[in-house]
C-alpha positions as CSV (number, residue, x, y, z in Angstrom):
1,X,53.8,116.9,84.7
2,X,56.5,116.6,87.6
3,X,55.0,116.6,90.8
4,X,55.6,118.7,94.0
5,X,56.9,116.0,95.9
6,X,59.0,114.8,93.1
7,X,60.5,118.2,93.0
8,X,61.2,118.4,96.8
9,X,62.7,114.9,97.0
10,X,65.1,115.7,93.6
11,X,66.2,118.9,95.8
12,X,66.7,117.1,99.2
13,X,68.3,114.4,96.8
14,X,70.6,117.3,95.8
15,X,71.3,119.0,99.1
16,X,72.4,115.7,101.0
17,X,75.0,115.4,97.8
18,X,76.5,119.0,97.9
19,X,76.2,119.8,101.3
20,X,79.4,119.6,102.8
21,X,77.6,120.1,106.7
22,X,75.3,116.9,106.2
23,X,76.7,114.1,108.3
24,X,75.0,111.6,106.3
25,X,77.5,113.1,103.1
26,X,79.8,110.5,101.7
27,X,83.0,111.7,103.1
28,X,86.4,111.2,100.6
29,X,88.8,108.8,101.8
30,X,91.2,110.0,103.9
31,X,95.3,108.3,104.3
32,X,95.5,107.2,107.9
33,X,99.1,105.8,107.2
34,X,98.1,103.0,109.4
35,X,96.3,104.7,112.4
36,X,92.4,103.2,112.6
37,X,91.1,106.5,114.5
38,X,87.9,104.5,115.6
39,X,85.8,104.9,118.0
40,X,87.9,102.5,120.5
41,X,90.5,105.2,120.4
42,X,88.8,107.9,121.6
43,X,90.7,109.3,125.2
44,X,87.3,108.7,127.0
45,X,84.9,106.1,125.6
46,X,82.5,105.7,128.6
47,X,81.5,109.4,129.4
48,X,80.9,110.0,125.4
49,X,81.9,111.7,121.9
50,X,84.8,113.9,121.6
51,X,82.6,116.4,121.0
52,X,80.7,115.9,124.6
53,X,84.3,116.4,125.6
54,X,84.7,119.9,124.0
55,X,81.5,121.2,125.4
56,X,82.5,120.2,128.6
57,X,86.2,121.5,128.3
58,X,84.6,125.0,126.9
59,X,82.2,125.3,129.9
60,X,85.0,124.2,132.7
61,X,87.7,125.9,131.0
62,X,86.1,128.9,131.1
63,X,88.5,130.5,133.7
64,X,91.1,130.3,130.7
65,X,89.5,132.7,128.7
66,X,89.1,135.2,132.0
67,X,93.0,134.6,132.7
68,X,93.3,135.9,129.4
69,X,91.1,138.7,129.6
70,X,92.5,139.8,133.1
71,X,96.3,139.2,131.5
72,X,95.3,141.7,128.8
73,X,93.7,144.6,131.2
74,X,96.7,144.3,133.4
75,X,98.9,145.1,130.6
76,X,97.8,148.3,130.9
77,X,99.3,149.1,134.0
78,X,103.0,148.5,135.8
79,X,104.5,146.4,136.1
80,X,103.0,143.9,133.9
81,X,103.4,146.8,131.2
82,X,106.6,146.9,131.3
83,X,109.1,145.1,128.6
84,X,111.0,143.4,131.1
85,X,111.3,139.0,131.1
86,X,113.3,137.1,132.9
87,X,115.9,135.2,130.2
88,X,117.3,131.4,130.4
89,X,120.8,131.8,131.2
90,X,123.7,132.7,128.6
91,X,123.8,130.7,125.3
92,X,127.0,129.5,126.1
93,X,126.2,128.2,129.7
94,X,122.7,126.6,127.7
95,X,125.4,124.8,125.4
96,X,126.8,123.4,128.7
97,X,123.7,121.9,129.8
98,X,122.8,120.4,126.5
99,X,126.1,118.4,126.8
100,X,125.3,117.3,130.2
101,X,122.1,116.3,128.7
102,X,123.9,114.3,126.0
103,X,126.2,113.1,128.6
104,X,123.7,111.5,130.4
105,X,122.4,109.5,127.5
106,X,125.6,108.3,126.4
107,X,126.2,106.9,130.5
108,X,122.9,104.9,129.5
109,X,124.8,103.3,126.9
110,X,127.8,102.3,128.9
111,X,125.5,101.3,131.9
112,X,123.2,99.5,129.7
113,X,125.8,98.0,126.6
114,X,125.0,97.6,123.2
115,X,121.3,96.7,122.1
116,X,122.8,95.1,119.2
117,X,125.7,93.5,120.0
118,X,125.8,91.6,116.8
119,X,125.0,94.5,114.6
120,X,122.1,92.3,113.2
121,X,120.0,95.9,112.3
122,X,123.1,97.6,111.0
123,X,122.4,99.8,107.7
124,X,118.2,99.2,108.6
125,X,115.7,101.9,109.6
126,X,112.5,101.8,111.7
127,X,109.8,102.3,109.1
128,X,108.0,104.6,112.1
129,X,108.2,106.1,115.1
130,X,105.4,106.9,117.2
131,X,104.9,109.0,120.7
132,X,101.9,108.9,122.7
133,X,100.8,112.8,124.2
134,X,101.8,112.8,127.6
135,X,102.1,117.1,128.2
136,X,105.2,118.1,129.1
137,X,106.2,115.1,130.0
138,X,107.1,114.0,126.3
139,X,110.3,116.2,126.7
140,X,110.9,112.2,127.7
141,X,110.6,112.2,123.7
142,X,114.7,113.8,122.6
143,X,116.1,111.4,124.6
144,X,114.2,108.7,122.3
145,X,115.2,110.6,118.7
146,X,118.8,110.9,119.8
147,X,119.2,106.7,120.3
148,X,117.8,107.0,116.9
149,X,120.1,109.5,115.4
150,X,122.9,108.3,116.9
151,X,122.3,104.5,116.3
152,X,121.1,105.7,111.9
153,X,117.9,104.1,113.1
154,X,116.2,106.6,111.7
155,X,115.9,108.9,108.0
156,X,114.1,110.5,105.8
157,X,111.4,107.6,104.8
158,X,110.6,107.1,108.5
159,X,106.7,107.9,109.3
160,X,106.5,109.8,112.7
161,X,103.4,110.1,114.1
162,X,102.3,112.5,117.7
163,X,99.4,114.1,118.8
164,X,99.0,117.0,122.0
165,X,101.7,118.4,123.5
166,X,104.2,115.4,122.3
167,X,103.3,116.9,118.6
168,X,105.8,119.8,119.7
169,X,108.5,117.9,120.2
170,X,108.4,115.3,117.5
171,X,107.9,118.4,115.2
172,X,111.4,119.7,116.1
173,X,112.7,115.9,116.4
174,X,111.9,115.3,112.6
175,X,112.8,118.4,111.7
176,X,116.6,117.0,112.3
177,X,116.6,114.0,110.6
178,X,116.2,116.2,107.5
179,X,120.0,117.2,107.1
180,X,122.1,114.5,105.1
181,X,125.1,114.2,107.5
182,X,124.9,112.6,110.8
183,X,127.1,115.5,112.1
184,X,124.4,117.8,110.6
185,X,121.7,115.9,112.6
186,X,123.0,115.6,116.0
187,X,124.0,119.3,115.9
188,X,120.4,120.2,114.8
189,X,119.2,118.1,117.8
190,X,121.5,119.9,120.2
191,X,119.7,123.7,119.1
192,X,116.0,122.1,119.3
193,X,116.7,120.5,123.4
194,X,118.4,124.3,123.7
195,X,115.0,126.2,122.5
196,X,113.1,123.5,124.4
197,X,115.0,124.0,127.7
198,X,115.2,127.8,127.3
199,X,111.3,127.7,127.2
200,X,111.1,125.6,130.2
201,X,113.6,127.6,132.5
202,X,112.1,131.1,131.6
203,X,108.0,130.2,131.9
204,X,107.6,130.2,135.7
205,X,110.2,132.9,136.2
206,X,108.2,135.0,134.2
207,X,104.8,133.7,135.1
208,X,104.0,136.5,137.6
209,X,104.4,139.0,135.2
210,X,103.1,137.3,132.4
211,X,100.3,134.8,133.3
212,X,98.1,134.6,130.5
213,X,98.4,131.0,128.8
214,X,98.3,132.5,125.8
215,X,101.1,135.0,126.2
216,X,103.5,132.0,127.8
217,X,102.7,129.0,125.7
218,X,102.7,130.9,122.8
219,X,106.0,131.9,123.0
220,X,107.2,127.9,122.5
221,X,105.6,127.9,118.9
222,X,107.4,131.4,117.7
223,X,111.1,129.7,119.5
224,X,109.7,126.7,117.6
225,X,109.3,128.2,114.1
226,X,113.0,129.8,114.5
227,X,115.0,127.0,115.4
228,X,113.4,125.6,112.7
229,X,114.0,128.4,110.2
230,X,117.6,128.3,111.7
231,X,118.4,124.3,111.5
232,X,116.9,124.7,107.7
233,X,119.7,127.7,106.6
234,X,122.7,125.9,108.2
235,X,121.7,122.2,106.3
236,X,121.2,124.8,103.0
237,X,117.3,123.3,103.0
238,X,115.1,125.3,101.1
239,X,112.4,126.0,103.4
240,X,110.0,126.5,100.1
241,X,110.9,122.8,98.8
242,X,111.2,121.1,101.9
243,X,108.0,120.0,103.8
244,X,107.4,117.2,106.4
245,X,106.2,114.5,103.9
246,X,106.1,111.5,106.3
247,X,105.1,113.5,109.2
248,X,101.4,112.7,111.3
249,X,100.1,115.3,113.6
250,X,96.8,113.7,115.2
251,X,93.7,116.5,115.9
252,X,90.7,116.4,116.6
253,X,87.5,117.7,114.4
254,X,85.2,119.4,117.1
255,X,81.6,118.9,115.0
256,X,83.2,115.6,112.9
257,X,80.2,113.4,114.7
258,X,81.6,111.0,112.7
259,X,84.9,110.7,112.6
260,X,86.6,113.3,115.1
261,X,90.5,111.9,114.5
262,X,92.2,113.7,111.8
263,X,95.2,112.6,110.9
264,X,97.1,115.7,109.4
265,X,99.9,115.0,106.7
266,X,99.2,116.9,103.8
267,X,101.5,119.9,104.7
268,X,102.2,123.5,102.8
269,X,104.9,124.5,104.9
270,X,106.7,123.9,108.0
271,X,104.7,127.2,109.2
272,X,101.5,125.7,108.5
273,X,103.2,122.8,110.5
274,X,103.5,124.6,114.1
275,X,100.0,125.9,113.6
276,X,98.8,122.5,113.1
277,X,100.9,121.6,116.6
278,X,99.1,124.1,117.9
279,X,95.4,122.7,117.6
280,X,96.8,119.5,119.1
281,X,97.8,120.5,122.1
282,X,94.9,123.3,122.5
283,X,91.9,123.0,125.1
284,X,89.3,125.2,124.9
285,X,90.2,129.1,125.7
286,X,93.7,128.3,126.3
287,X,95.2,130.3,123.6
288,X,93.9,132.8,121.0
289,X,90.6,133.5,123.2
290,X,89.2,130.8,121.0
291,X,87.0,127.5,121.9
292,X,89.2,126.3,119.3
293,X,92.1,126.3,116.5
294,X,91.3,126.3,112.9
295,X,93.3,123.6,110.7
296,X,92.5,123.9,107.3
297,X,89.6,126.1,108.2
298,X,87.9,123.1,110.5
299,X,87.5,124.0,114.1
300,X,89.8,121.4,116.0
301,X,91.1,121.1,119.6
302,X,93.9,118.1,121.1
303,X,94.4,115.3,119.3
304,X,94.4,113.3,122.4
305,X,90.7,113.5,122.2
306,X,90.4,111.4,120.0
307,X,93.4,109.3,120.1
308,X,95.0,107.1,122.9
309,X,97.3,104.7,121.6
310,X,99.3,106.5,118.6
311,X,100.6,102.8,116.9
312,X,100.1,102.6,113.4
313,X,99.1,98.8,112.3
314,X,101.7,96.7,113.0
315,X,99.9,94.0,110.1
316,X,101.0,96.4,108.1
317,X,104.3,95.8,106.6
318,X,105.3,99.3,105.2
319,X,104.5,100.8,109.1
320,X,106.3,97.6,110.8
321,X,108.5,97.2,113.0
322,X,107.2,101.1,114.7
323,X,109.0,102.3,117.5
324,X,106.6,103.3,119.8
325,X,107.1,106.1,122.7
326,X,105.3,105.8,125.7
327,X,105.6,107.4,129.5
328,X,103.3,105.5,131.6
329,X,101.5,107.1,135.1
330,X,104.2,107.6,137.7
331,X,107.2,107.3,134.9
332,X,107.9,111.2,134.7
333,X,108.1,112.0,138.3
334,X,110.7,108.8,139.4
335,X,113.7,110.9,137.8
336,X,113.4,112.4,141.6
337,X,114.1,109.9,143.2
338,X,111.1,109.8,145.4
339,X,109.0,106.3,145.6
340,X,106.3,107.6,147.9
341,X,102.8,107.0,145.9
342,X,101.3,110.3,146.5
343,X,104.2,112.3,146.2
344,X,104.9,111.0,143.1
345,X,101.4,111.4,141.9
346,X,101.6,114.8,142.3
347,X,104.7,115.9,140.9
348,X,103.1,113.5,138.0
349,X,100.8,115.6,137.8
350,X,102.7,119.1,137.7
351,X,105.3,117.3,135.4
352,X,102.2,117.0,133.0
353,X,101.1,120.5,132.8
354,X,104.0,122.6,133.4
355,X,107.7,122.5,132.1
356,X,110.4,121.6,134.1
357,X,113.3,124.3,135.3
358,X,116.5,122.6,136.4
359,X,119.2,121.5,133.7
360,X,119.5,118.4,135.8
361,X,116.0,117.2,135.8
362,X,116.0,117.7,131.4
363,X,119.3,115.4,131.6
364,X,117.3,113.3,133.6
365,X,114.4,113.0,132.1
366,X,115.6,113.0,128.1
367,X,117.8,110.2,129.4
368,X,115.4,107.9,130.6
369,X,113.8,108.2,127.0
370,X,116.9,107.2,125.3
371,X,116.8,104.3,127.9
372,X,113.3,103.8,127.1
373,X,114.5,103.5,122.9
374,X,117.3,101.1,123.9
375,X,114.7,98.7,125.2
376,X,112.2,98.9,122.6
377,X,115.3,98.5,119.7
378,X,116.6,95.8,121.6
379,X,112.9,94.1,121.3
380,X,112.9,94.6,117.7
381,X,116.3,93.5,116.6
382,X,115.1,90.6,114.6
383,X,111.8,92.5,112.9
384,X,114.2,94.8,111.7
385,X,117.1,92.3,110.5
386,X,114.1,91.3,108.4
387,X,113.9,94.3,106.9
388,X,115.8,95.6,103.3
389,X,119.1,97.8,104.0
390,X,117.9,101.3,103.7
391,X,119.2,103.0,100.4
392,X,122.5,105.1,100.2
């Protein structure tokens, strides 16, 4: 006869196989496409676990959630009742500014000359691309995918990778290397820095009135989900067909003990896309009156949690040469000119958390990233000589 502690171990046996909550489960593999999300990576390796981090955001973030709360009883009342926000200027003196912002990148060029003189890299693609999260400071990011587009540096096989707020932006970024002229691609470009700058120049304008998190951030991912609806109809992509197949959005699992860095590819849609953006470049009770955002159904916050260096394996051939994106402490806030250490710190620091609203400082700033991709392709001309042509 079976014993009762046979019985019991059979069933424990059985739990720690089907549970899906038991840490000690075998776990299926997933495709990192290169990134080792370990331990090392983690934003803050000597104060603890990711998920130390979350606690701490959701206790210290707290004030969030009453912003929120207050944002939603004052709605009640004028004027914040009202239906009245302050708009970006016309779309006609936008198109303006977007040219000044291409102007500035092309000066770059002409200041800086030709990273490949020879045209060693001509008819060759970067096999990635990668930005680090760096807040609104990787707006830095358009100038880098526009030295890409430009240059056909970059197509449809490329594997982008972000994480936090830089996910935004290399979202809309990849969304225009989908169209299959170059024409098509710059143009798509020029109407994703348009929604971008429209977002920036009407969110402190219309703070006052609106100052819930919630109610202004949010209003980036709806702009986002148009321009892409709108780049899709005039490239006659079919939204249902086309999805971001070599696309990388980095969150992070909030009760993962074990392995908090999620690397999210496996996409249904371009919607389900912007709603993955939008876990990885959450805190806690900063939008949705949540301590988190669901992706997939699993409870995740910023991807920068759990993820510093976004650089695929560069042993890896099929990830190699990767161009990666980076804007150091300091970097954001020199496009004023200033070289005083705590001013710059500062405006470093506002530069991270809130957009900017001059036209002249997004020509500035997406300029310097198109400087910053002319010195990384002009490191890699002979890694990507090395490479096959890409195919017609």
């Amino acid at each position: 006869m079976t014993s009762v502690k046979t019985l019991v171990d059979k069933a424990l046996l059985l739990k720690k196989q089907t549970d899906p909550c038991d840490w000690a489960t075998k776990r299926p593999k997933e495709n990192n496409f290169g990134l080792k999300c370990t331990s090392s990576e983690w934003m803050i390796p000597y104060i603890g676990h990711p998920f130390f981090i979350w606690i701490m955001g959701a206790i210290f973030l707290i004030p969030f959630l009453f912003l929120n709360t207050l944002y939603l009883i004052c709605k009640r009342f004028p004027p914040w009742s009202w239906d009245w926000r302050m708009c970006a200027p016309s779309d006609e003196h936008m198109e303006g500014f977007v040219d000044d912002v291409f102007k500035a990148c092309d000066k770059v060029e002409e200041e800086l000359g030709p990273a490949d003189p020879e045209g060693k890299t001509k008819g060759k693609v970067y096999p990635a691309v990668s930005c680090n999260g760096v807040g609104h400071k990787s707006t830095r990011y358009f100038g880098l995918y526009y030295y890409l587009i430009k240059h056909d540096l970059i197509d449809r096989n490329t594997h982008c990778y972000a994480y936090s707020m830089a996910s935004l932006v290399i979202s809309c970024c990849y969304v225009c290397v989908r169209p299959s002229t170059k024409e098509g691609r710059l143009k798509a470009l020029r109407d994703m820095i348009l929604m971008w700058m429209q977002y920036g120049m009407e969110f402190l304008p219309n703070f006052p009135l609106h100052f819930s998190l919630d109610a202004m951030v949010g209003r980036v991912f709806s702009s986002m989900k148009k321009s892409i609806h709108k780049v899709m109809a005039e490239n006659n992509l079919d939204r249902n067909k086309e999805k971001p197949d070599h696309l990388h959005i980095v969150v992070t699992r909030v009760f993962d003990l074990e392995k908090p860095g999620w690397v999210v590819s496996d996409w249904e849609s371009y919607e389900d896309l912007v709603e993955t953006c939008k876990a990885s470049c959450s805190f806690p009770w900063q939008q949705e009156f949540y301590p988190w955002i669901k992706v997939k159904g699993i409870p995740c916050i910023d991807g920068g949690c759990s993820m510093v260096e976004m650089l695929p394996d560069q042993g890896i051939p099929e990830f190699t040469p990767c161009m990666h994106g980076q804007v150091g402490p300091l970097e954001a806030a020199s496009i004023y000119g200033y070289t005083d250490p705590i001013r710059l710190a500062l405006l470093d620091t506002f530069r991270l958390g809130l957009p900017m609203f001059r036209a002249k400082d997004y020509a500035a700033d997406i300029a310097e990233g198109y400087r910053m991709a002319h010195r990384i392709h002009k490191s890699h001309i002979e890694a990507l000589a090395a490479l096959k042509p890409k195919k017609q």
